[in-house]
C-alpha positions in Angstrom: -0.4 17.0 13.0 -2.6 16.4 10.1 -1.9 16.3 6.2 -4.4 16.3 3.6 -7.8 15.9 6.4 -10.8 17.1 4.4 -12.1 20.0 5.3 -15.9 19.2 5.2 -14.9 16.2 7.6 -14.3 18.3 10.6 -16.8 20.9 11.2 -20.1 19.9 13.1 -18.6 17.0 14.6 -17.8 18.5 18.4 -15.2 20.4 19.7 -12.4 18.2 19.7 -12.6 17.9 16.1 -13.1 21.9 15.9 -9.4 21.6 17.6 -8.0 19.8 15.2 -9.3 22.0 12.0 -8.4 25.2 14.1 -4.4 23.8 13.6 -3.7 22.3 16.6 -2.4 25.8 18.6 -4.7 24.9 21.5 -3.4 23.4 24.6 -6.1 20.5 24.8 -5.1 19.8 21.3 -1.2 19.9 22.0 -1.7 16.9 24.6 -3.2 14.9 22.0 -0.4 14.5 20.2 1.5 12.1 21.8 2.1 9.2 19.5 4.2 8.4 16.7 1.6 6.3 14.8 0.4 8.1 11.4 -2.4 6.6 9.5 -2.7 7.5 5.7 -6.0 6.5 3.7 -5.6 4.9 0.6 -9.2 5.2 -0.2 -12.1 2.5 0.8 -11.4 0.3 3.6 -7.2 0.6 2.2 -4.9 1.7 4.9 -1.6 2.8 6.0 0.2 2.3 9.6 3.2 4.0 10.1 5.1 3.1 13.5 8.5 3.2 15.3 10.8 0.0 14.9 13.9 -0.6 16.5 15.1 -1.1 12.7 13.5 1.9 11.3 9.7 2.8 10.6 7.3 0.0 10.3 4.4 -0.3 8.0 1.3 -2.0 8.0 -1.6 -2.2 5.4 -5.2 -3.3 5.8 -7.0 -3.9 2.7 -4.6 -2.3 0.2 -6.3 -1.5 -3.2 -5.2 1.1 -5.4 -6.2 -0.3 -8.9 -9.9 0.7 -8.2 -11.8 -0.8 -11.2 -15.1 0.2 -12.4 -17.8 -2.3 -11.2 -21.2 -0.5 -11.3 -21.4 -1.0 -7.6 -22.7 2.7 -7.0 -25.4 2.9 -10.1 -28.6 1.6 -9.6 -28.4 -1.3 -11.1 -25.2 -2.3 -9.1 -22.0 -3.9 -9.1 -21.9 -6.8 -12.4 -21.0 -9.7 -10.6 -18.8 -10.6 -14.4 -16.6 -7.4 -13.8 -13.1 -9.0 -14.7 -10.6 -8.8 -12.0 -7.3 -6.4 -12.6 -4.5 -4.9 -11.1 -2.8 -1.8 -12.2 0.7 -2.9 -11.7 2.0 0.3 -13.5 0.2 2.2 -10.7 1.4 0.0 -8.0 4.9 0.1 -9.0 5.2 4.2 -9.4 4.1 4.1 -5.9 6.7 1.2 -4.4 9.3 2.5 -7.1 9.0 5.9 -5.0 9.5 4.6 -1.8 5.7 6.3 -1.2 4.3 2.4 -0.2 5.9 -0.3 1.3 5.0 -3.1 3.7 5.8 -5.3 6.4 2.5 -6.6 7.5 -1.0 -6.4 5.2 -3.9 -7.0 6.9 -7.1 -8.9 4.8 -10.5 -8.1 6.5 -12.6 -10.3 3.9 -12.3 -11.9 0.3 -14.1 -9.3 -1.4 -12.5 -8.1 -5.1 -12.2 -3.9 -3.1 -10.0 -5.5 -0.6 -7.9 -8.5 -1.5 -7.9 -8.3 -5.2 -4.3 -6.7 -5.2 -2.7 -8.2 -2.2 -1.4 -10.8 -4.4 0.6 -8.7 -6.3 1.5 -6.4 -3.0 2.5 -9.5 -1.6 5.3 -10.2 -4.4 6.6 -6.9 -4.5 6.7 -6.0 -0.5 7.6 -9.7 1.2 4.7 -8.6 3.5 3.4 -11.2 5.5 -0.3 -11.5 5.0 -2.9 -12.2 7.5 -6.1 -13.5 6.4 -8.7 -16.2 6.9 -7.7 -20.3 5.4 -10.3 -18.9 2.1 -8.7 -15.8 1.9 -5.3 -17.4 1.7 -6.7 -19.3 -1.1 -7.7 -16.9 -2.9 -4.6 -15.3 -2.9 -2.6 -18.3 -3.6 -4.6 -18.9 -6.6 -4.1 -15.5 -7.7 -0.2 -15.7 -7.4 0.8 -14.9 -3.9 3.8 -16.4 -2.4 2.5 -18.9 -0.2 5.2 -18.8 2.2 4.3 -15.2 2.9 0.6 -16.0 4.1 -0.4 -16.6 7.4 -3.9 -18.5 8.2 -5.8 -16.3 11.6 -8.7 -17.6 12.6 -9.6 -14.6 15.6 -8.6 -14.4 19.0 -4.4 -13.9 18.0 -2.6 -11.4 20.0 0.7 -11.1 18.3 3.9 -8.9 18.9 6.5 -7.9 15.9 9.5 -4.8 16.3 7.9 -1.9 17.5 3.7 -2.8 17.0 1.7 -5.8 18.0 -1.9 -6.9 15.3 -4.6 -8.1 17.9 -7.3 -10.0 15.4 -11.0 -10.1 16.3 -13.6 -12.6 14.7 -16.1 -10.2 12.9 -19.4 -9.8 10.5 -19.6 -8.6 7.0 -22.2 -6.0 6.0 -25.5 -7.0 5.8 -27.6 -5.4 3.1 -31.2 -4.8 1.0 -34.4 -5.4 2.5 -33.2 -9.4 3.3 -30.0 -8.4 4.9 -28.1 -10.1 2.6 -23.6 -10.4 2.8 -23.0 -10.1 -0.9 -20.7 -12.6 -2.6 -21.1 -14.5 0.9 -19.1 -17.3 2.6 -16.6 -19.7 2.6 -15.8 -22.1 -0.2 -13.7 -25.4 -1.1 -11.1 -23.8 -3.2 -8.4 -25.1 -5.7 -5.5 -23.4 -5.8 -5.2 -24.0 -9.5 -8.8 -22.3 -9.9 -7.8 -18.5 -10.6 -10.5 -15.9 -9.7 -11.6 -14.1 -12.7 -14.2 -11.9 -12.0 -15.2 -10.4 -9.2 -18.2 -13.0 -8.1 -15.3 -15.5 -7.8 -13.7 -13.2 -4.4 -16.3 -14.5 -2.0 -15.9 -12.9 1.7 -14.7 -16.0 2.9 -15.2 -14.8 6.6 -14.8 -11.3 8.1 -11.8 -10.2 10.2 -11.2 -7.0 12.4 -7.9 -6.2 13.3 -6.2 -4.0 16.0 -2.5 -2.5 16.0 -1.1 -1.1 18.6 2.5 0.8 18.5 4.1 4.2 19.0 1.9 4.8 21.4 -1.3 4.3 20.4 -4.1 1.9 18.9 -6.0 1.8 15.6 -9.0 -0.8 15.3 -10.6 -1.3 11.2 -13.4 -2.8 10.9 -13.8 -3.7 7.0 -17.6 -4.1 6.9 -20.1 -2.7 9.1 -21.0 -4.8 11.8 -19.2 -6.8 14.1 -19.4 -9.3 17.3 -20.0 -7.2 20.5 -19.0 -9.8 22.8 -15.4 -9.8 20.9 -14.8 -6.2 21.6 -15.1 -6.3 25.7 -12.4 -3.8 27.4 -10.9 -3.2 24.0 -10.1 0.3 23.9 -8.4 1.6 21.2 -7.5 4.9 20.2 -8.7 5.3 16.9 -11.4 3.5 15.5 -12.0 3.1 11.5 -16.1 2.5 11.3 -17.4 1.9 7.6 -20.1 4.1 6.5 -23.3 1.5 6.4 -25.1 -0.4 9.5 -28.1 0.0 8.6 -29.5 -3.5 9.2 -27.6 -3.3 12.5 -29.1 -3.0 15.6 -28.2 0.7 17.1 -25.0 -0.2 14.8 -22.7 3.0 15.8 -23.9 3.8 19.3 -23.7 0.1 20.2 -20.0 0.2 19.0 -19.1 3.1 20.6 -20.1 2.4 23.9 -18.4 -1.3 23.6 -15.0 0.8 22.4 -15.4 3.1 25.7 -15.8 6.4 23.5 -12.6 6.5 21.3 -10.7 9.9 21.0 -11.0 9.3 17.3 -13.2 8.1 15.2 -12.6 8.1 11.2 -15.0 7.0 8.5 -13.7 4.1 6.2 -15.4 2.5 3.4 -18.0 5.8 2.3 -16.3 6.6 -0.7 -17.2 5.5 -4.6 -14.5 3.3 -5.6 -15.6 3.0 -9.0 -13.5 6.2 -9.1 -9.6 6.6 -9.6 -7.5 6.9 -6.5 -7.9 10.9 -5.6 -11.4 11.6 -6.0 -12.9 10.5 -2.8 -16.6 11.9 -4.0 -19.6 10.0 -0.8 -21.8 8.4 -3.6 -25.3 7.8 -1.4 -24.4 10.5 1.7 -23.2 7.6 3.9 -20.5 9.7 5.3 -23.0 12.4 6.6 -25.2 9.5 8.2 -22.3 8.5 10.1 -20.9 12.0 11.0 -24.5 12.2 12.5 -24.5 8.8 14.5 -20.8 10.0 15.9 -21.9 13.3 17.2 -24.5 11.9 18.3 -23.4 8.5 20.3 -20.5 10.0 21.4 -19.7 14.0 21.2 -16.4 13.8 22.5 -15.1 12.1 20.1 -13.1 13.8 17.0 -14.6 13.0 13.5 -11.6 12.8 11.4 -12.3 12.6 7.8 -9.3 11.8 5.4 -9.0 12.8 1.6 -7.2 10.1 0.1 -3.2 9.9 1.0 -4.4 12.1 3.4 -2.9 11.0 7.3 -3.2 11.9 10.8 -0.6 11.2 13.7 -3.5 10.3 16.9 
């Protein structure tokens, strides 16, 4: 059922993620495994949907970003707002070359340089179709994407492809420091003959949330922490992605829960220090244990899954 799950993510967080660590030989856990959807983390809010088609297996990616450049944003001081944008092409390609990544869908939550900065580039190589706000589309023609391969949501599209359907939800960026401030915030005029160069110039450009649905079960990612209560009514997904964070959130994960109905699953997103190279998920500020916490605690009977990077789970 599970590949590379991190040990430390499992214990303390109720019984039915005691099921899973005990190796699913349990007759409570055996029903759970029902679907054929596998998620893989790529690290940060980067994801990896795996479901049937009638052509073959189907992929989709949220927020792919595997270059991982050092910004600062973990030290005290912060992330430099001059940091140069780059992509690691070499790395990308090993992975694509290997037939270990591929694409039909990616998925762009918000602008921000950890989310879209390689999409671009993704784009090219995959012939993904990329959903993503009229800024973040933008910013991704400007940066090289094929603009025949992006396509403008705006929220509120229920949409259905071979084998999995992408329901998108208006949503809210994380608000943070003592003002609650969206870093790199809002939505801009942009040229598409004005290249981003560092990351200041990826702006969040409005915040998505996204739900796929397909071999028998439902993921929902959330790419910062907060969101629109009034957009989640009687969605019930199976798995829900919550990013690390909320603090300046009203009652920010017991809230969400009790919108989402309790989900079987819930997996932290977003906690680890992407400063650092793909494969060395290392929870910078204890953001991870905060939200273990607030899981247990809002909703005991749901599993706590916690993902190594490349690490996946079949709901």
């Amino acid at each position: 059922m599970n590949t590379g799950l991190s040990r430390r993510g499992l214990f303390g967080a109720g019984a039915a993620a005691a099921t899973i660590l005990a190796g699913v030989s349990t007759a409570s856990a055996a029903t759970r495994r029902t679907s054929r959807m596998t998620l893989r983390w790529w690290g940060n809010n980067s994801w990896e949907i795996r479901v049937p088609g009638s052509t073959g297996t189907k992929t989709i990616l949220i927020d792919p970003w595997l270059t991982r450049f050092k910004t600062g944003t973990y030290t005290p001081q912060g992330a430099d707002p001059k940091t140069p944008l780059s992509v690691n092409e070499a790395l990308i390609d090993g992975y694509l070359d290997r037939g270990e990544l591929r694409a039909d869908h990616i998925l762009v939550t918000h602008g921000h340089y950890d989310h879209l900065t390689d999409v671009p580039y993704l784009a090219k190589r995959t012939g993904a179709t990329v959903f993503g706000t009229e800024t973040h589309l933008s910013l991704m023609a400007a940066l090289g994407a094929p603009e025949d391969q992006l396509a403008i949501a705006h929220g509120g599209e229920d949409l259905t492809f071979d084998g999995y359907s992408i329901r998108i939800f208006r949503s809210l960026h994380s608000a943070t420091g003592d003002r609650a401030r969206v870093p790199f915030p809002g939505s801009r005029p942009l040229s598409r003959r004005d290249k981003p160069k560092v990351i200041e110039d990826l702006y969040e450009g409005g915040t998505l949330a996204y739900q796929v649905t397909g071999g028998g079960a439902s993921v929902l990612d959330f790419g910062g922490s907060n969101y629109v209560e009034s957009e989640l009514a009687g969605v019930r997904p199976d798995v829900v992605l919550v990013p690390a964070g909320g603090a300046k959130v009203t009652q920010y994960v017991p809230r969400l829960l009790r919108t989402l109905g309790h989900p079987r699953y819930v997996a932290p997103t977003h906690w680890d220090d992407f400063d650092l190279p793909l494969g060395q998920a290392k929870d910078p500020n204890g953001g991870l244990e905060v939200l273990r916490a607030a899981v247990t605690a809002a909703s005991p009977g749901s599993a706590f899954v916690v993902l190594d990077h490349l690490g996946s789970f079949t709901p």
